[in-house]
SEDOSE-683685 format. One record per residue: x, y, z of N, C-alpha, C in turn; residue in three letters. Coordinates in steps of 0.02 Angstrom, whole numbers, padded with zeros to 5 digits, always signed. Layout:
SEDOSE-683685
XYZXYZXYZALA...
END
This chain:
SEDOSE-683685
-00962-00096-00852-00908-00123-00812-00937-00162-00753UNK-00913-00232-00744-00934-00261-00676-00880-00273-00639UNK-00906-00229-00585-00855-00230-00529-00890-00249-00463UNK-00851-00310-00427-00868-00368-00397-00845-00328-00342UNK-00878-00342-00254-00821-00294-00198-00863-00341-00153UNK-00789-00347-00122-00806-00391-00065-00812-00360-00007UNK-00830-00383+00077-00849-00344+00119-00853-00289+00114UNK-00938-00300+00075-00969-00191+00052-00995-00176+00124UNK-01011-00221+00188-01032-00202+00241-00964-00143+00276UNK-00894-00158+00267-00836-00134+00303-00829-00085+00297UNK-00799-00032+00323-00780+00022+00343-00737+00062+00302UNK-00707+00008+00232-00698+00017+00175-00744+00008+00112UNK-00749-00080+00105-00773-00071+00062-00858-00035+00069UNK-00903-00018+00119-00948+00013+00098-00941+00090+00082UNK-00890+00127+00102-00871+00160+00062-00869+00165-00027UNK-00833+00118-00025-00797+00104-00111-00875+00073-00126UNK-00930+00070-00121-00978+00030-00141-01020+00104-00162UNK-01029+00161-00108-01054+00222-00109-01021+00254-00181UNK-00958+00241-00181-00925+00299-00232-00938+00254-00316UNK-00950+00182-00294-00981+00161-00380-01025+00186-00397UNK-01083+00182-00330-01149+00199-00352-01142+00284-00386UNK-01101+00307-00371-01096+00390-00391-01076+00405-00434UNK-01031+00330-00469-01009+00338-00547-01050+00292-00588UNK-01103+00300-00570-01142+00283-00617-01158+00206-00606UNK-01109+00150-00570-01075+00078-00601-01137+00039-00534UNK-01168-00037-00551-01208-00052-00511-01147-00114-00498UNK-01125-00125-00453-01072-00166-00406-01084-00217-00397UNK-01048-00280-00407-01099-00340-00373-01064-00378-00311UNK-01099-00349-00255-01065-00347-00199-01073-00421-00152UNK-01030-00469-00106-01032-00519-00095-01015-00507-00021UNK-01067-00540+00001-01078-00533+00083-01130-00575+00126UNK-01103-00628+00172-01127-00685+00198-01204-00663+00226UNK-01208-00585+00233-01274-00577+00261-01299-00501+00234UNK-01355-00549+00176-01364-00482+00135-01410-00420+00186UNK-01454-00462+00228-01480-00410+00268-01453-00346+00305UNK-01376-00348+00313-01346-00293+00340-01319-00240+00306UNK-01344-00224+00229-01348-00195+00176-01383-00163+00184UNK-01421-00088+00176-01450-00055+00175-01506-00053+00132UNK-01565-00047+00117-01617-00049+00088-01586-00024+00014UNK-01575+00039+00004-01547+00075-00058-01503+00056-00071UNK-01431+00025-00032-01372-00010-00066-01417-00052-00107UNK-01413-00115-00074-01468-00179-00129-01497-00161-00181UNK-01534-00093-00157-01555-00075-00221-01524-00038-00303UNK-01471-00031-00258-01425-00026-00333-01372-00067-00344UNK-01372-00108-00310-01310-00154-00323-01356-00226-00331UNK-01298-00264-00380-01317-00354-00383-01295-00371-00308UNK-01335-00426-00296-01322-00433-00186-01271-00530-00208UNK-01250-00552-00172-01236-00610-00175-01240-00639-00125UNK-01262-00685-00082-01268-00723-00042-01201-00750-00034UNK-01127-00748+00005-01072-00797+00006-01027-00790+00047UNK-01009-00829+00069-00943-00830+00145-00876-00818+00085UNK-00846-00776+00110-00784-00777+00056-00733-00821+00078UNK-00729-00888+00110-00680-00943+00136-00721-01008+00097UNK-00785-00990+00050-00785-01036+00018-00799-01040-00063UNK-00743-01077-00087-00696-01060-00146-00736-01072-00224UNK-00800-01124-00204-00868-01120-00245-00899-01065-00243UNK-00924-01033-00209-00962-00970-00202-00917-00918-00242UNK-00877-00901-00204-00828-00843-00252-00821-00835-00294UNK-00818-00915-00326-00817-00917-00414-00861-00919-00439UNK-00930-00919-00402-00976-00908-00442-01010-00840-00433UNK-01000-00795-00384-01001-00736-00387-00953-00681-00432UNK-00900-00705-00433-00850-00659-00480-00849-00675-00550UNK-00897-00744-00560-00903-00751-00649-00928-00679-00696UNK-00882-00668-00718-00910-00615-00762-00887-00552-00742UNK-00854-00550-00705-00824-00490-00676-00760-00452-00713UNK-00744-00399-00731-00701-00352-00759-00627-00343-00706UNK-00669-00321-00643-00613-00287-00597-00652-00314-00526UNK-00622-00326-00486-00630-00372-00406-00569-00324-00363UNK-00644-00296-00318-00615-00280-00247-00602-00311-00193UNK-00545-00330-00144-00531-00406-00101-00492-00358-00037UNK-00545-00367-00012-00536-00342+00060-00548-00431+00100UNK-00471-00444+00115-00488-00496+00141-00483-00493+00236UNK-00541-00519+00255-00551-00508+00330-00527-00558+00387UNK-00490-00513+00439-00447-00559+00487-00512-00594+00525UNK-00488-00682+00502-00523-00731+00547-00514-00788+00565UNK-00528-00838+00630-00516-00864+00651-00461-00885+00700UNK-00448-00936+00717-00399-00931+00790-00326-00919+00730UNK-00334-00908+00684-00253-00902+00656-00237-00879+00609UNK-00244-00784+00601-00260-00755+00558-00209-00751+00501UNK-00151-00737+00529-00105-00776+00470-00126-00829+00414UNK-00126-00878+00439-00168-00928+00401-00235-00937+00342UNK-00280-00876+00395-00338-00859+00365-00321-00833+00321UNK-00294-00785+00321-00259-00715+00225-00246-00785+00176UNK-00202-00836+00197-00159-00854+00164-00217-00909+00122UNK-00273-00921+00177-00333-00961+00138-00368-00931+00083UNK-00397-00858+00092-00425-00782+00082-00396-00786+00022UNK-00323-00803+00009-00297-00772-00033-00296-00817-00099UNK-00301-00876-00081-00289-00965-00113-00353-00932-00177UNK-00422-00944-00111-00484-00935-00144-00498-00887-00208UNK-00478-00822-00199-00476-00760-00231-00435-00774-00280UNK-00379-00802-00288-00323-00807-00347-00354-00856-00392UNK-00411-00932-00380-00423-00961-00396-00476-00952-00433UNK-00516-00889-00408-00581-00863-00437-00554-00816-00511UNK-00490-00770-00485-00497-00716-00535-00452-00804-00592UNK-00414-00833-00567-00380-00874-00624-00436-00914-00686UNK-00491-00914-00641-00543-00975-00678-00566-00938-00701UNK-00603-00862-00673-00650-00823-00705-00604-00765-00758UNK-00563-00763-00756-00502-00720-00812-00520-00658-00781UNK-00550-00628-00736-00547-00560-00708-00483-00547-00716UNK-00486-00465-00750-00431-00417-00784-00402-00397-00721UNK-00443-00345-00685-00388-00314-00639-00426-00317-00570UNK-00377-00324-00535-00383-00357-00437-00354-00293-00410UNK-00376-00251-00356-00365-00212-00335-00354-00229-00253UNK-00305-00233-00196-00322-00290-00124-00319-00245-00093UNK-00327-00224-00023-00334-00201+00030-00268-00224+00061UNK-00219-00188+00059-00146-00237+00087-00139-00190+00142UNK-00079-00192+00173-00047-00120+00224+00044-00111+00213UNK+00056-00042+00228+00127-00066+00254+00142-00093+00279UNK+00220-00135+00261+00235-00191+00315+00222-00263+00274UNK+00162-00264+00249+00161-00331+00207+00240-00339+00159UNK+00260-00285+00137+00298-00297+00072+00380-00350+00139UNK+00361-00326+00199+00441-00374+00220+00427-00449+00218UNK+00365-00469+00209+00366-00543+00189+00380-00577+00260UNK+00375-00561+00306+00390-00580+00377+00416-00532+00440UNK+00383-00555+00516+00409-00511+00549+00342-00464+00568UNK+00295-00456+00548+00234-00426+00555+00187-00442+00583UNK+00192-00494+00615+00125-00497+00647+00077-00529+00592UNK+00013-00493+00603-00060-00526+00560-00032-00492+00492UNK-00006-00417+00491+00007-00412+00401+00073-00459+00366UNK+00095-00489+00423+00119-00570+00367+00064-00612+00324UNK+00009-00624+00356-00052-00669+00311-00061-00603+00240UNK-00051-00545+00263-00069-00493+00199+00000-00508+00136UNK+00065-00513+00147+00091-00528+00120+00078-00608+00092UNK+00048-00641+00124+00036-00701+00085-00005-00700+00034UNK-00070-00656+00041-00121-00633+00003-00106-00613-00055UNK-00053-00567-00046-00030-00507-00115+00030-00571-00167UNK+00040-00609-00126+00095-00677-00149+00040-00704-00202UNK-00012-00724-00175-00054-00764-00208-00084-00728-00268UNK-00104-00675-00260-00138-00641-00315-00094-00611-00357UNK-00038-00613-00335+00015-00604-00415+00028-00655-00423UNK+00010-00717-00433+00034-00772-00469-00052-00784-00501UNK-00095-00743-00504-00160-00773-00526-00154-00744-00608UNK-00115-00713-00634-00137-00683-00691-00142-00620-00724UNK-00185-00599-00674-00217-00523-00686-00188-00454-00671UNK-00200-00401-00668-00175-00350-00671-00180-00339-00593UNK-00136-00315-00544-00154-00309-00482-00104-00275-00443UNK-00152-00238-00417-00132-00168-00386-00147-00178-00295UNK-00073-00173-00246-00093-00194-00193-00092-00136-00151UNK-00139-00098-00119-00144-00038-00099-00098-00055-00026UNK-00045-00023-00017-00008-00028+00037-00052+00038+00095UNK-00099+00008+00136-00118+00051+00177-00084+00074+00247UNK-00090+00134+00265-00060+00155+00331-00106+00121+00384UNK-00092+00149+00449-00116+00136+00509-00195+00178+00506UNK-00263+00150+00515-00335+00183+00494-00335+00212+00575UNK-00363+00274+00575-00356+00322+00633-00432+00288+00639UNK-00458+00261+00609-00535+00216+00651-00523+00157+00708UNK-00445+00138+00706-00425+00106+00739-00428+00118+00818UNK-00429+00171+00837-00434+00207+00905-00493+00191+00926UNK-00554+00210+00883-00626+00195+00935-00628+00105+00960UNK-00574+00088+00944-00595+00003+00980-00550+00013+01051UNK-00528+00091+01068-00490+00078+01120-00540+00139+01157UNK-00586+00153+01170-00626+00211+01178-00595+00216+01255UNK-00598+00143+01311-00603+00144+01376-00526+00197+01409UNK-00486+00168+01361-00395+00226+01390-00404+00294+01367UNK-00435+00307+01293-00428+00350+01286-00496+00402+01329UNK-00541+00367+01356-00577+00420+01403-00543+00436+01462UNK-00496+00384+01472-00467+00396+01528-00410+00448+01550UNK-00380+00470+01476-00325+00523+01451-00300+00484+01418UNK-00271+00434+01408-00220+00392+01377-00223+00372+01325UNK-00191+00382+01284-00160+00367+01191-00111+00288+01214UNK-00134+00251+01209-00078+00173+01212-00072+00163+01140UNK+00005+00123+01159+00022+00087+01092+00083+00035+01108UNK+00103+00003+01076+00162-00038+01105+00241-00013+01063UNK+00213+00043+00990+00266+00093+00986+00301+00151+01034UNK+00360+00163+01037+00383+00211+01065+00333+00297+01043UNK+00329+00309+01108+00276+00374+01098+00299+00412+01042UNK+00353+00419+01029+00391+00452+00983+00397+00453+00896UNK+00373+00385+00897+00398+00351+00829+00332+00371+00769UNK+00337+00401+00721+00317+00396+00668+00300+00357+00610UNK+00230+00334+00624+00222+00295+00569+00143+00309+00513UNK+00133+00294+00452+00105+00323+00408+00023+00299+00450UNK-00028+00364+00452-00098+00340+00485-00126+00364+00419UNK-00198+00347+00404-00240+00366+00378-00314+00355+00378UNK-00354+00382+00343-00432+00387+00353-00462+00341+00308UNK-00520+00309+00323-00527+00238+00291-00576+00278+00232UNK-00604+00330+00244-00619+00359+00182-00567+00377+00114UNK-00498+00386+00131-00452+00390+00109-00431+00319+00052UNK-00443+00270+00089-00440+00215+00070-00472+00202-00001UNK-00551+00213+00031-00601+00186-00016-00596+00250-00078UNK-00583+00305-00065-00550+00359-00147-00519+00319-00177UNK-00462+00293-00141-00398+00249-00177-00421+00217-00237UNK-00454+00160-00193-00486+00075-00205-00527+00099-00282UNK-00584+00140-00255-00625+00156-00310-00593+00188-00395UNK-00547+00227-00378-00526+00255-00427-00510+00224-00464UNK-00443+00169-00423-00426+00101-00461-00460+00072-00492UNK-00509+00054-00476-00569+00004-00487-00591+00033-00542UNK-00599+00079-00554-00642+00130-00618-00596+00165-00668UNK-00536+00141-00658-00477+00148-00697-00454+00101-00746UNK-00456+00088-00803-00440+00036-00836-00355+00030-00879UNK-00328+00090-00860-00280+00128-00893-00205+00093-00854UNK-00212+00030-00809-00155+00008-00781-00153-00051-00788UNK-00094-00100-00785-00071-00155-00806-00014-00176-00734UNK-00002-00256-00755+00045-00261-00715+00026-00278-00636UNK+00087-00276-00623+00074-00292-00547+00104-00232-00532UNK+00064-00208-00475+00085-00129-00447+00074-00132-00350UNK+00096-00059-00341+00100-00066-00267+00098-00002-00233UNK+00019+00047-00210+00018+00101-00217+00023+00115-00139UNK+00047+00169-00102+00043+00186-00032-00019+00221-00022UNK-00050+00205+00010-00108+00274+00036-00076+00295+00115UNK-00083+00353+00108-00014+00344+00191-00050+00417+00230UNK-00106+00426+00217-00124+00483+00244-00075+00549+00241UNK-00095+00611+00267-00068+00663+00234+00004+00674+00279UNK+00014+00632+00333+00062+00653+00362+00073+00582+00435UNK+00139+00567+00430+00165+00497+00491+00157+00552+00529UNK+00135+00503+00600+00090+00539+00672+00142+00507+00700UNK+00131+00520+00777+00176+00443+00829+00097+00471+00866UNK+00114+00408+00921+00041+00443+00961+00058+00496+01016UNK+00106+00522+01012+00119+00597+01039+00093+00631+01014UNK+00080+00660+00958+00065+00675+00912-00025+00682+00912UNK-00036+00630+00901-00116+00620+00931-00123+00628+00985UNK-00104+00623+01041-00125+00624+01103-00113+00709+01116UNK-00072+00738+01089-00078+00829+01069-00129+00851+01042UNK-00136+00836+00988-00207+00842+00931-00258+00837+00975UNK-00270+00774+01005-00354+00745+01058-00347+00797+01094UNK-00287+00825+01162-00296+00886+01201-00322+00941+01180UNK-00297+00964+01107-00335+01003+01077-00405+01027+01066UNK-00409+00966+01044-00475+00968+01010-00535+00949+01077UNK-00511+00909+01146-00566+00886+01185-00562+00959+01222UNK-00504+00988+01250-00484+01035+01296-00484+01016+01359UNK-00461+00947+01354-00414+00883+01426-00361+00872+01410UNK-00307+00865+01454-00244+00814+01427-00243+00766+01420UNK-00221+00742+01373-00194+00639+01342-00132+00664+01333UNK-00108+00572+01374-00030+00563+01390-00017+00512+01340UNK+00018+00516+01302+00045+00451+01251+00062+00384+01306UNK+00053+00355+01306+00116+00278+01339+00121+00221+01294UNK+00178+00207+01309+00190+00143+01280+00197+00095+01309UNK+00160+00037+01295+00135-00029+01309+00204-00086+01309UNK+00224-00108+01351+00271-00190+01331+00221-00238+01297UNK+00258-00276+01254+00222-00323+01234+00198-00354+01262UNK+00229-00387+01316+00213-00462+01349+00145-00416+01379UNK+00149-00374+01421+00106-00330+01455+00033-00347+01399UNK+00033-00324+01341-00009-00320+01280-00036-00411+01278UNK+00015-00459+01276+00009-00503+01269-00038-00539+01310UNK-00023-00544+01373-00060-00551+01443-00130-00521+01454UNK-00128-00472+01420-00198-00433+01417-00249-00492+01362UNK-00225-00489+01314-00268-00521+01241-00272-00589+01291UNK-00212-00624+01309-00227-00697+01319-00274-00701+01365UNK-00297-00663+01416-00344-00639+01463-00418-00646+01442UNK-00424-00614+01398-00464-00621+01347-00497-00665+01312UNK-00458-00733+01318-00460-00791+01294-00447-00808+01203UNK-00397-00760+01172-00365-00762+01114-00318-00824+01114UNK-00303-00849+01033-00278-00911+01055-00188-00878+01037UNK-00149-00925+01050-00072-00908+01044-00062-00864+00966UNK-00091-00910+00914-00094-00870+00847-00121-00813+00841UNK-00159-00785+00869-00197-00723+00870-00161-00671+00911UNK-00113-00692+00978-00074-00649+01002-00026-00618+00970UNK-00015-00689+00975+00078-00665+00898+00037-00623+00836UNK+00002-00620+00826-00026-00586+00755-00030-00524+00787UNK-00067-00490+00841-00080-00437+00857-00009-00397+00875UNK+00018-00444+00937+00073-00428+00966+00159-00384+00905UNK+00132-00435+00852+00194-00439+00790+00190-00378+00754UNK+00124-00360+00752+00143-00289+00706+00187-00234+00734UNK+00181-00232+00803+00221-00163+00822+00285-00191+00820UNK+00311-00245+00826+00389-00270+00825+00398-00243+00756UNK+00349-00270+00713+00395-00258+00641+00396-00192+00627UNK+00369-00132+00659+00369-00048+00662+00425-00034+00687UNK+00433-00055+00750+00502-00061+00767+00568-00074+00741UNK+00577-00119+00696+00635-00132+00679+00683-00102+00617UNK+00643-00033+00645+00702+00003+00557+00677-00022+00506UNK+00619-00059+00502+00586-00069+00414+00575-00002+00411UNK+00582+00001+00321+00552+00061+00276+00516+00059+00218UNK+00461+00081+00230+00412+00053+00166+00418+00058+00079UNK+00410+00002+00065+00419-00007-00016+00396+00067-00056UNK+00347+00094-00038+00308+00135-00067+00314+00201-00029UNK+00339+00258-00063+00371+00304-00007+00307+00348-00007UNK+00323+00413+00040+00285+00475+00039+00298+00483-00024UNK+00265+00533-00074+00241+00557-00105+00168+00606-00138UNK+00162+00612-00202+00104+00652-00198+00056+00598-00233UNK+00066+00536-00237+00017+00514-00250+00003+00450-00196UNK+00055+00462-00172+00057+00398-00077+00012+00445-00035UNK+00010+00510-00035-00012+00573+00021-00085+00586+00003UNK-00119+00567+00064-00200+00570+00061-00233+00647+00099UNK-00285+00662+00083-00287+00725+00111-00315+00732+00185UNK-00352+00677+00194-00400+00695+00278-00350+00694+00324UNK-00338+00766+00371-00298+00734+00417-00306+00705+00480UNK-00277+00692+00537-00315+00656+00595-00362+00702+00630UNK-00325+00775+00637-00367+00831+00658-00432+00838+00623UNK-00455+00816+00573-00512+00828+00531-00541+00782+00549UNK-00530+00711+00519-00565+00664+00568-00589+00631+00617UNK-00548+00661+00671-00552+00648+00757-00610+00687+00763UNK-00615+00766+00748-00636+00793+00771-00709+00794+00762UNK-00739+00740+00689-00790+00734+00691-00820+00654+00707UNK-00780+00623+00702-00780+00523+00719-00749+00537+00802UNK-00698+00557+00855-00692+00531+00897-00677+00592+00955UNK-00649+00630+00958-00678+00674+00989-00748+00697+01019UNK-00815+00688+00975-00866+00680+01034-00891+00617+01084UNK-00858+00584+01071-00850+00503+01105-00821+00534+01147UNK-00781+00570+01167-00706+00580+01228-00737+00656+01278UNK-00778+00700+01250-00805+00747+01293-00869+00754+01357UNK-00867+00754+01385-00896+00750+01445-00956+00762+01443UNK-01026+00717+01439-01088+00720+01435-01127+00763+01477UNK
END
C-alpha cells in the first residue's frame, strides 16, 4: 500500500507517520524541508522534497499513490484563500494521479460552508476534494487541547481566555486522537464514497471546565474569561496581521456562537478516548507549575 502524508513534520501528521511505520507500511511523506525529519523517520519512509502550494510537485509526489493524507496548512496573509488554493492543488493531483481514497484534516464548523472564520477555507478544501473523484473521508475535528500551549503567557498568569462564553461547550480533543483516526482510515480499504467522521474527543469542555481541571491538577486557581472580539482583534492587528488573517482568527468563535450544530454528532465512533485531564497533565501542566 502507498500511502502519501503530507505535513509528517505536524503535530498530526507526524503522528499518523509513527503509526504507519508500526503497521508495517513505508509512507511517502512530502515536506518542503526534509531535514526536519528525524534521522529514523527518513529512514523508513520515501522523503520528497515539495512546497504543497505547488501543483507540479504534488503530482509528482502522489504519482502512484493508493490513499493521500492532506493536512492542509494555514498560510499566508489570507488563509481562507490559502485552503481554497491547498485544496485546487490536491484535487488536481488525486484527479490526474487516480488516487483511491483521500482522507483531510477538516474541523467542526467547516460543514456550515460560511460564517467561520479560517475553517471557511476548510470547507472550501472538503468542496474541492469531493469533486476530485475519489473516495474521501473528511475528518470533522474538535477544538486540539495543544491549542493552549500557544497561549502559555495568560495561562501562567491564572487565566483560561477565549472569545466563547466561559460557559459554552464545545467538542476539544487530543491531536494524538486525531492521528488514530487519520491512520486507521488510511489503512482501511473497506470504505467508499464521500464520508464525514467527527473525532470530538471524549467529552465538550467550555473553558470553565478547563480552567477547573488546570486548578486541579497545578494546585493554583485559573479564572475562565471571555475575550470581546474587537478586544481579540486589536490585539492580532497589533501584531501586525493583515485584515484577512483577523477575520479568519476572529470568525471562528462567532460561528461557535451562533447555535450551529455539528453535522457529525457525539457518538461512539465521534468519541475519542484521551481526556483533557490526561493530557494537560502530562503536555501542559508542567509548563504552568512553579520552578
Amino acid at each position: 500500500m502507498r500511502i502519501v502524508v503530507s505535513t509528517p513534520t505536524g503535530q498530526v501528521g507526524s503522528r499518523v507517520v509513527a503509526r504507519l511505520h508500526r503497521a508495517g507500511v513505508r509512507p511517502v511523506l512530502v515536506v518542503r524541508d526534509p531535514e526536519r525529519l528525524a534521522p529514523d523517520v527518513r529512514h523508513r519512509s520515501e522523503v520528497v522534497a515539495a512546497d504543497l502550494t505547488d501543483a507540479v510537485a504534488v503530482l509528482r509526489a502522489t504519482r502512484g499513490a493508493d490513499a493521500l493524507h492532506w493536512v492542509a496548512p494555514s498560510l499566508g496573509p489570507d488563509p481562507v484563500a490559502a485552503y481554497d488554493r491547498l485544496g485546487r492543488v490536491a484535487a488536481a493531483a488525486v484527479r490526474e494521479n487516480g488516487i483511491a481514497r483521500v482522507v483531510v484534516q477538516s474541523s467542526v464548523g467547516a460543514e456550515a460552508r460560511g460564517g467561520f472564520g479560517e475553517i471557511d477555507g476548510l470547507g472550501l478544501l472538503e468542496e474541492h476534494l469531493d469533486g476530485s473523484g475519489a473516495a474521501v473521508t473528511h475528518l470533522r475535528c474538535g477544538y486540539f487541547f495543544s491549542n493552549l500551549l500557544l497561549d502559555l503567557p495568560a495561562l501562567r498568569s491564572g487565566v483560561v481566555a477565549s472569545q466563547l462564553e466561559t460557559d459554552r461547550r464545545i467538542p476539544w480533543v487530543a491531536p494524538d486522537d486525531v492521528a488514530d483516526v487519520a491512520a486507521l482510515r488510511l489503512l482501511s480499504g473497506d470504505w467508499s464514497g464521500r464520508t464525514t467522521q467527527g473525532v470530538l474527543g471524549p467529552a465538550d469542555l467550555s473553558i470553565a471546565d478547563v480552567a477547573a481541571t488546570l486548578s486541579d491538577l497545578v494546585g493554583r486557581p485559573f479564572r475562565a474569561e471571555q475575550l470581546g472580539d474587537e478586544a481579540v482583534a486589536e490585539q492580532l492587528r497589533s501584531v501586525g496581521m493583515t485584515p484577512a488573517q483577523v477575520d479568519a482568527v476572529v470568525g471562528m468563535a462567532r460561528g461557535f456562537r451562533s447555535g450551529f450544530r455539528p453535522e457529525d454528532p457525539r457518538d461512539a465512533v465521534s468519541t475519542t478516548p484521551t481526556t483533557f485531564r490526561a493530557w494537560a497533565a502530562e503536555h501542559l501542566a508542567p509548563a504552568l507549575r512553579p520552578r
